[in-house]
VMD Tcl script that draws the C-alpha trace (Angstrom):
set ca {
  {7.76 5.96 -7.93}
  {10.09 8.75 -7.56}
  {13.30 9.24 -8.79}
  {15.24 9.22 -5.52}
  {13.29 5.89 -5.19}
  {14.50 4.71 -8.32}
  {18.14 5.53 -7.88}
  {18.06 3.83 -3.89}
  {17.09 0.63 -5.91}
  {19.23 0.39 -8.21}
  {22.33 1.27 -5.94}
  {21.14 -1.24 -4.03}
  {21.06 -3.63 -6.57}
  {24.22 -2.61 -8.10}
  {26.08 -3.14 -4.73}
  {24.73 -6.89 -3.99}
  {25.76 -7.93 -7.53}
  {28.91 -6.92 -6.78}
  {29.59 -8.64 -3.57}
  {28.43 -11.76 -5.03}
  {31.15 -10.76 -7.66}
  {29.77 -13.82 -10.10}
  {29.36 -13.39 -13.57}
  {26.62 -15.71 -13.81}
  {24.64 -13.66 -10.72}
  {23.35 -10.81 -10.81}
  {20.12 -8.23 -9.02}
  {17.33 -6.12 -10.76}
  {14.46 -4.28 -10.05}
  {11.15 -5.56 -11.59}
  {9.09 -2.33 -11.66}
  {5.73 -3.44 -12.07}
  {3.75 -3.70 -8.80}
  {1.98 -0.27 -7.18}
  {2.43 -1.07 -3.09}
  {6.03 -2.73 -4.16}
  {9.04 -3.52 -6.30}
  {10.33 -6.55 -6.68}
  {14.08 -7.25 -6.64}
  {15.22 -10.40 -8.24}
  {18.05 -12.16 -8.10}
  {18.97 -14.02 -11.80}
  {21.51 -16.56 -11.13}
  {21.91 -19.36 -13.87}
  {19.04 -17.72 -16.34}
  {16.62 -18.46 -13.20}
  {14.79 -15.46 -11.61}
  {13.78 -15.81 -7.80}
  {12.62 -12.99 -5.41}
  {14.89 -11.45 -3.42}
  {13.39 -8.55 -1.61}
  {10.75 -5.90 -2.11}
  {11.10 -2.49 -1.53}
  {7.64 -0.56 -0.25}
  {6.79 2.50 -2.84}
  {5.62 4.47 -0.01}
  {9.19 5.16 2.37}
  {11.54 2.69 0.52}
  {11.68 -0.20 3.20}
  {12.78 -3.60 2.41}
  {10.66 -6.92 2.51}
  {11.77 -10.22 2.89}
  {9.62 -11.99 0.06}
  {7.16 -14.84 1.06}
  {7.05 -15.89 -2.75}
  {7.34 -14.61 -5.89}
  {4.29 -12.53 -5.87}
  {4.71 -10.51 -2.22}
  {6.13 -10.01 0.83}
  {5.82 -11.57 3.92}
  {4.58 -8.78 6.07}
  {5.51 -9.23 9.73}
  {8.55 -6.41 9.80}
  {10.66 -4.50 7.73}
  {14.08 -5.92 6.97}
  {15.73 -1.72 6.47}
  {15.41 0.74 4.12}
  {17.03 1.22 0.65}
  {17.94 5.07 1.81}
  {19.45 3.92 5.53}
  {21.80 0.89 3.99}
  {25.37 0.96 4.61}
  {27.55 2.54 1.85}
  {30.01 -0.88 1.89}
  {28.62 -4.39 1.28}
  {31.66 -6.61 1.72}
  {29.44 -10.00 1.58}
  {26.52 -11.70 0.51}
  {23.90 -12.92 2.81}
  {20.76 -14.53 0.56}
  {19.83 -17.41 -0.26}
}
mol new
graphics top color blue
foreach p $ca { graphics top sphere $p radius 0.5 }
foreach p [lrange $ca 0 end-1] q [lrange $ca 1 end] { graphics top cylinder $p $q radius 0.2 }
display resetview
C-alpha cells in the first residue's frame, strides 16, 4: 500500500465520521487484506463493513459481507471524491 493510498483512506474516513457528526459513530481502515482494505463503520462498539477500497487504483467497493466485496462495479475512487461531504448515505 502506498502512502498516497494510505492518506486517500483515511481522509476519507475522517470526512464520513464527520458528517455523521455522532460521538458514538465513527470510520476506520482495517489494513489487513492484500487485493483490499476494509473500511468499517463502529457505531455502538459494533463493527460492520462499510466499503473496500482496491490496493491496486484506490476504487471503492460496496461490501457483500464482512469478508469482501461484491464485485459487479466500482462505487468511485478514494482520489476522485468530492472535497465536501455534507451528509451521510450508509446504512
Amino acid at each position: 500500500m502506498t502512502n498516497e493510498l494510505k492518506q486517500a483512506i483515511g481522509a476519507y474516513c475522517e470526512r464520513l465520521t464527520a458528517a455523521v457528526d455522532h460521538p458514538d459513530i465513527s470510520f476506520h481502515c482495517d489494513g489487513r487484506g492484500k487485493k483490499y482494505l476494509r473500511i468499517v463503520r463502529r457505531s455502538w462498539g459494533s463493527d460492520s463493513a462499510h466499503a473496500f477500497v482496491k490496493v491496486d487504483d484506490g476504487s471503492l467497493w460496496k461490501p457483500a459481507s464482512w469478508k469482501g466485496p461484491a464485485k459487479n462495479f466500482s462505487r468511485g475512487n478514494v482520489f476522485s471524491l468530492p472535497e465536501v461531504v455534507t451528509e451521510y448515505h450508509g446504512r
